[in-house]
PAZAPA-4460 file (N, C-alpha, C; in steps of 0.05 Angstrom, whole numbers, plus 32768, in hexadecimal, padded with zeros to 4 digits):
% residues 174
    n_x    n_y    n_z   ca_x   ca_y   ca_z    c_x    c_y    c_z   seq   type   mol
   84AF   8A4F   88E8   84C4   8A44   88D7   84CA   8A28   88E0     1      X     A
   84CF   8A14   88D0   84D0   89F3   88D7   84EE   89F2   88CA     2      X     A
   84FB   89DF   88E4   8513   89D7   88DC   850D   89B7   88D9     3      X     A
   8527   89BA   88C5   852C   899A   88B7   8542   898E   88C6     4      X     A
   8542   897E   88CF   855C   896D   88E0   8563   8953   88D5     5      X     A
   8575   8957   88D1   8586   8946   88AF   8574   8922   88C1     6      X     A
   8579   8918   88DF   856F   8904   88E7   8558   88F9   88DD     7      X     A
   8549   8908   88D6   852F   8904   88D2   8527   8906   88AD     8      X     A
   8536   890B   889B   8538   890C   8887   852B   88F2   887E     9      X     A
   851A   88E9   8871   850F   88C9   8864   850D   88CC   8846    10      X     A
   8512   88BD   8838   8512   88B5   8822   84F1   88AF   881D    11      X     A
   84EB   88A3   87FF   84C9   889C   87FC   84C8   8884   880A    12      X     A
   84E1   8876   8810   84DB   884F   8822   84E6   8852   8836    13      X     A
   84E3   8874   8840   84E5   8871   8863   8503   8874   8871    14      X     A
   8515   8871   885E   852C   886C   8868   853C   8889   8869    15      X     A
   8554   888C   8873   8561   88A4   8877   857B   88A7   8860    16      X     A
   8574   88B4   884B   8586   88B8   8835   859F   88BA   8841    17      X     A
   85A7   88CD   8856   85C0   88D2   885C   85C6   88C2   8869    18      X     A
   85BD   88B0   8874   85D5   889C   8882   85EC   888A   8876    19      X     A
   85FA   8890   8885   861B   8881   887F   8613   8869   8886    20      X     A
   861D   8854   8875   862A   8838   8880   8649   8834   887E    21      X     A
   8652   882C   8892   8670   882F   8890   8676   8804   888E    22      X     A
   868A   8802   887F   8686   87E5   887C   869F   87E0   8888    23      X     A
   86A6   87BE   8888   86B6   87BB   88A2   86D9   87B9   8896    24      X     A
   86E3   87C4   88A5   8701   87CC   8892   870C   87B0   888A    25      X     A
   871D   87AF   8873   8733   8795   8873   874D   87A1   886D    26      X     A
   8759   878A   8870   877A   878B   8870   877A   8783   8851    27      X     A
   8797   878E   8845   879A   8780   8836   87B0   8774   8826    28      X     A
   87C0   8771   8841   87DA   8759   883F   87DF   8747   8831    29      X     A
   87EA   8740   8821   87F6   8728   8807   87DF   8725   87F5    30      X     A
   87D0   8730   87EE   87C1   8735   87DC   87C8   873F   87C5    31      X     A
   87BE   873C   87AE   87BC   874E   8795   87A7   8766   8794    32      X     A
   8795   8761   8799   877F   8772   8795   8772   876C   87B3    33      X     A
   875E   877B   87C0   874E   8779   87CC   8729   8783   87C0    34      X     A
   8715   876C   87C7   86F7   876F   87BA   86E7   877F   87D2    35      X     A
   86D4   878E   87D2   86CB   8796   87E1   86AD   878C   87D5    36      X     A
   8698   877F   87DD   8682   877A   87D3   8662   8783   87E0    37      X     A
   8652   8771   87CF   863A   876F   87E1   8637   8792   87EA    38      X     A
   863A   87A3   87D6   862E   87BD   87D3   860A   87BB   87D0    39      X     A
   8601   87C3   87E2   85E6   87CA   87DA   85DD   87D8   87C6    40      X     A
   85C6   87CA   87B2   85C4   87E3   8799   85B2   87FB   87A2    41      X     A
   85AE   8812   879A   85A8   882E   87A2   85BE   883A   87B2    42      X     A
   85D0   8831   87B2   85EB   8849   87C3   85F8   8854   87A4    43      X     A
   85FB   8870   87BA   8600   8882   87A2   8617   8891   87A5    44      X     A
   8626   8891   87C5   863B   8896   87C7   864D   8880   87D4    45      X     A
   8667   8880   87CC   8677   8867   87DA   8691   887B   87DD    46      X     A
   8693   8877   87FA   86B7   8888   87FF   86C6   8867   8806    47      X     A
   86DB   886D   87FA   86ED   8853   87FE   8706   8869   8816    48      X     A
   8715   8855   8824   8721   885F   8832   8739   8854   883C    49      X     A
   874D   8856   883D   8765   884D   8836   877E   885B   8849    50      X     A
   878F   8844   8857   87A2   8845   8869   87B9   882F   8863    51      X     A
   87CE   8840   8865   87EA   8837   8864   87F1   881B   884F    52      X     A
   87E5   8825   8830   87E2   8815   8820   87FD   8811   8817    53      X     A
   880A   87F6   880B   8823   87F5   87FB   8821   87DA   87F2    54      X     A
   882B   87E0   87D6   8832   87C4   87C9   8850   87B9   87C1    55      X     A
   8859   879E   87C1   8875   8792   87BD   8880   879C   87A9    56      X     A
   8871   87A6   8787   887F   87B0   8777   8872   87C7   876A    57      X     A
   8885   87D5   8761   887B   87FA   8757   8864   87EE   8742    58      X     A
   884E   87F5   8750   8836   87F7   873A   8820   8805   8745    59      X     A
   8811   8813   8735   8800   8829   873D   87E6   8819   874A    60      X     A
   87D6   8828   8763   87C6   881F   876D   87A8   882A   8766    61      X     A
   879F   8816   8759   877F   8826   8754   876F   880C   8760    62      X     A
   874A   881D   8756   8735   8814   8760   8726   8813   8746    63      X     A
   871E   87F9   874A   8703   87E8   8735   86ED   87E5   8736    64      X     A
   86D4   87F1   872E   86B9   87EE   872F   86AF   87DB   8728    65      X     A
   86A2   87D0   872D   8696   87B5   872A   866E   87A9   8731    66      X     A
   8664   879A   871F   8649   8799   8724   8646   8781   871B    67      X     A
   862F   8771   8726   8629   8750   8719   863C   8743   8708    68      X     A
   8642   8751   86F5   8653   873F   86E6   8674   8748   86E3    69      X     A
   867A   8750   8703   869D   8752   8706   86A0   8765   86FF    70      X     A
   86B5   8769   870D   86CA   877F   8708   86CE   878F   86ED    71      X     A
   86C5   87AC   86EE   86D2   87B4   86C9   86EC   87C1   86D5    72      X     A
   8700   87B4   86B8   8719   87BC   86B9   8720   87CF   86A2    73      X     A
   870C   87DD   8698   8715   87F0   867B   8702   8804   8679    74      X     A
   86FE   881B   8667   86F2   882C   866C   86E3   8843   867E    75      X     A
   86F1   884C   868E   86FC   8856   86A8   8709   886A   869A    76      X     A
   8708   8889   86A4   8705   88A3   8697   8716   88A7   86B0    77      X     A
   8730   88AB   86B8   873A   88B8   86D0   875C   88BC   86CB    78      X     A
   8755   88DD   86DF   876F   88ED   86DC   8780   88F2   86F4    79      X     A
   8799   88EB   86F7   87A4   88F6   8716   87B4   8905   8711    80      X     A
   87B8   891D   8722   87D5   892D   8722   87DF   892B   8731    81      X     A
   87F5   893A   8742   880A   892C   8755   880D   8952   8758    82      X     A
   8812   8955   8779   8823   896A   8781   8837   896F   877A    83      X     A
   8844   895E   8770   8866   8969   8762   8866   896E   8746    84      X     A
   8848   8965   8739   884D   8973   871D   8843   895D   870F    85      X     A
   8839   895A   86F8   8831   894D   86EA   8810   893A   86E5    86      X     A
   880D   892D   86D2   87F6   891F   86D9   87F4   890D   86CB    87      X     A
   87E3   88F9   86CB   87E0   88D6   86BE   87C4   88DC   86BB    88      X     A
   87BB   88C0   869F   87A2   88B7   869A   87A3   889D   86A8    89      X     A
   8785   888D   86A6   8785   8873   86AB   8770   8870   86A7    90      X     A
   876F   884D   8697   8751   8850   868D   874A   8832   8699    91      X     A
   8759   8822   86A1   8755   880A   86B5   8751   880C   86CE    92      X     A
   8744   8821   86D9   873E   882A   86F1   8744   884A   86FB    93      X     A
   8738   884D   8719   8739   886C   871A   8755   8869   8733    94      X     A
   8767   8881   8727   8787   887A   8731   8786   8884   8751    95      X     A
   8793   8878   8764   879B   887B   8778   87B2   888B   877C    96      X     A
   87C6   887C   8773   87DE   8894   8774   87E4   8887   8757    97      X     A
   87FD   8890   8746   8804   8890   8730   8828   8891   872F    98      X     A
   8835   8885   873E   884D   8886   8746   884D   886A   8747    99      X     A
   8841   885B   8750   884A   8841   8751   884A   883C   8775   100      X     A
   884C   882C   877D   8840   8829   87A3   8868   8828   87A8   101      X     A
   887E   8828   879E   8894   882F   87A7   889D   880D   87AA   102      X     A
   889B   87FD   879F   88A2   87E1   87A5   88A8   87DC   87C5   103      X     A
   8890   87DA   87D2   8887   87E2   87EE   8896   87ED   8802   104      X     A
   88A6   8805   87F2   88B2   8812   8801   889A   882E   880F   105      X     A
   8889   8834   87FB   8873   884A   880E   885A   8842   8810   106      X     A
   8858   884D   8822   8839   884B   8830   8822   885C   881F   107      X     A
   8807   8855   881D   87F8   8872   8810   87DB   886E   8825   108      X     A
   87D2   8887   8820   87B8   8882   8833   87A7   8896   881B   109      X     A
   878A   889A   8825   877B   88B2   8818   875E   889C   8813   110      X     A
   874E   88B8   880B   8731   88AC   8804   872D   88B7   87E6   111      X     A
   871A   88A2   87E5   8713   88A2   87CB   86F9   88A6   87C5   112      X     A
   86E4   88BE   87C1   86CA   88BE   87B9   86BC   88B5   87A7   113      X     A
   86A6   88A1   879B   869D   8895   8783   867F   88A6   878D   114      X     A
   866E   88AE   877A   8652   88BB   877F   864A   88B9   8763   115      X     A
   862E   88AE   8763   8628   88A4   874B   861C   88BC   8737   116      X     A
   8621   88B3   872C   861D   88CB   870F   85FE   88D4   8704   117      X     A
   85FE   88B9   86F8   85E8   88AE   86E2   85E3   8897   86EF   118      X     A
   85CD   8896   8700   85BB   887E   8704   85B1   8866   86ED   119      X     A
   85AA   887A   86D7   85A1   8863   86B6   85BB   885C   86AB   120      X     A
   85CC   8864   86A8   85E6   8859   86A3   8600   8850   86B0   121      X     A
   85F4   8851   86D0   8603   8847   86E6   8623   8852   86E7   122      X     A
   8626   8870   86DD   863A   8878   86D5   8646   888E   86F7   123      X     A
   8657   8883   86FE   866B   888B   8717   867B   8898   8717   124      X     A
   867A   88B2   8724   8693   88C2   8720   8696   88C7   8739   125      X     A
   86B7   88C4   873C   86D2   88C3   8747   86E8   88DE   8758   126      X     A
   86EE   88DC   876A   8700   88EB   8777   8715   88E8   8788   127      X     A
   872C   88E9   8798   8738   88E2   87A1   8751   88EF   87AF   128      X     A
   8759   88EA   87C4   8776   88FD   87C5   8782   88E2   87D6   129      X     A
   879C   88EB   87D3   87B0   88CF   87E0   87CB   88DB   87E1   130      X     A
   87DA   88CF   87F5   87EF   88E4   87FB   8805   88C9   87FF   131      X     A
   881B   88CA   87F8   8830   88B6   880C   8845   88CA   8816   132      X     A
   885E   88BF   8817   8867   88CF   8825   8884   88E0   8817   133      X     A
   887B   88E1   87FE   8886   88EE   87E4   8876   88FB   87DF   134      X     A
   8860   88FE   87D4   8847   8915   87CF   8831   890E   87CE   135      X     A
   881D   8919   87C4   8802   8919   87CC   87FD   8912   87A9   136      X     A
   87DE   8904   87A1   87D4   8908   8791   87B2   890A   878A   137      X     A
   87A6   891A   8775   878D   891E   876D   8782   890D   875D   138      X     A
   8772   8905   8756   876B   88F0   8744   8742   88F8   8742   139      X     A
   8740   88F6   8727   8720   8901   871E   871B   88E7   870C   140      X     A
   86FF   88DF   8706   86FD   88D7   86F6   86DB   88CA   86F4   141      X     A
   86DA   88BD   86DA   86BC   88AE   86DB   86BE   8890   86C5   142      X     A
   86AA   887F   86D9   86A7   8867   86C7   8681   885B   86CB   143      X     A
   867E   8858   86AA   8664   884B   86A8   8663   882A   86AC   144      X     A
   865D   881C   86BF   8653   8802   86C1   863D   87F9   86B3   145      X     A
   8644   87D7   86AB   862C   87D5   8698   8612   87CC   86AD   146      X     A
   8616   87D2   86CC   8600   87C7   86D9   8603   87D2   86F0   147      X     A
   85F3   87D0   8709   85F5   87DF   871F   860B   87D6   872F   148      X     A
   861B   87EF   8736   8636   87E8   874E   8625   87DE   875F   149      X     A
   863E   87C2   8765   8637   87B1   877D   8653   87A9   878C   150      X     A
   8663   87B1   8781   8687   87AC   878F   869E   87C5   878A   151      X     A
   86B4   87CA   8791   86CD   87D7   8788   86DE   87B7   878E   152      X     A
   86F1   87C2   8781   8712   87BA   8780   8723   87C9   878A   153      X     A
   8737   87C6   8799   874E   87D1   8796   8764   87C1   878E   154      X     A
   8770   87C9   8780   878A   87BA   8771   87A5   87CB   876E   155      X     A
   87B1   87B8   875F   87C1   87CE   874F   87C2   87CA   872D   156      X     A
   87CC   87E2   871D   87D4   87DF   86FE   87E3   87BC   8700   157      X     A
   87CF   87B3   86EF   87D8   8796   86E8   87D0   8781   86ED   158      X     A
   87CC   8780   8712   87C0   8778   872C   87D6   875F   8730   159      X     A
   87EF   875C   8729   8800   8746   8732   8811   8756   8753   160      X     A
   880E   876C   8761   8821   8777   8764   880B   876D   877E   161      X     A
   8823   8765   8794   880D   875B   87BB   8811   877B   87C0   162      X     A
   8800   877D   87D0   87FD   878B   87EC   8815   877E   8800   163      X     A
   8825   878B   880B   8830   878F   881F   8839   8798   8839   164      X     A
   882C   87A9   8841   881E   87B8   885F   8802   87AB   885F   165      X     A
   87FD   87A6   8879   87ED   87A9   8884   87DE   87B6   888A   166      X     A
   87D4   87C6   8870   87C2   87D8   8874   87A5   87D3   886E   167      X     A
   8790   87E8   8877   8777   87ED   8882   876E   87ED   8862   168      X     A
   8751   87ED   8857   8742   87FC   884B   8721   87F0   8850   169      X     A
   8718   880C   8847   86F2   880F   8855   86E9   8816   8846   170      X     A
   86CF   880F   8841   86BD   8823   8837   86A9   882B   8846   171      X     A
   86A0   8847   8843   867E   8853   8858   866F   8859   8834   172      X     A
   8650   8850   8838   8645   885E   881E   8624   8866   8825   173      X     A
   8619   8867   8819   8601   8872   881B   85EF   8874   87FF   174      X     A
***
């Protein structure tokens, strides 16, 4: 009997499907949005990752897919619910929390999973959990790009609203 040891796993160009790249964290202090770029094309999973996020005024925090020709801000298929009850659409991105960031009164942290769908239609579907320190929320969703992901966004609904903590975010993908 022959064992497989995930190390040794190679793709047809030699390389090891499962390896993580973890990219290098930023802050994102007085900002509107933060870009994450220079995605390599053939990654098929991207975890975004997120610490002690808050913005100056109540507006909801999402994430923007993006490829050669910028950022899409529309057509975006995503649902969040909240532990205390209820749930939101959003079609200008896939929702982070859906309360609004507390006019930087809370903090949020959580990850966010993107894993690609449809390779011929470069279509991405979405997952997420995020907690502050009022409740937790879920968020599902999917968006077709007209070209291969090569960036995220993080923003907020609108994108006039800064960042105000000093907080972390990363991505690892593969």
């Amino acid at each position: 009997m022959s064992k497989l040891v995930v190390g040794e796993i190679e793709d047809a160009a030699g390389a090891n499907p499962y390896s993580i790249t973890l990219g290098t964290e930023s802050t994102t202090t007085g900002g509107s949005s933060i870009d994450i770029t220079s995605i390599p094309s053939g990654v098929k999973k991207i975890t975004i990752l997120i610490t002690g996020l808050s913005a100056n005024a109540d507006s909801n925090l999402i994430v923007q897919l993006g490829d050669s020709g910028g950022v899409e801000t529309s057509g975006y298929v995503s649902t969040t619910s909240r532990d205390s009850g209820g749930t939101a659409a959003f079609t200008n991105g896939f929702n982070f929390e859906d309360e609004g960031s507390g006019a930087g009164g809370e903090t949020w942290q959580g990850v966010m999973e993107l894993c690609l769908q449809d390779s011929s239609a470069n279509t991405w579907s979405s997952w997420s959990m995020s907690g502050g320190s009022s409740q937790n929320f879920h968020q599902c969703g999917t968006k077709s790009l007209s070209a291969t992901l090569d960036r995220v966004r993080l923003t907020t609904t609108g994108g006039s609203a800064t960042f105000d903590v000093n907080s972390g975010i990363n991505i690892q993908y593969q």
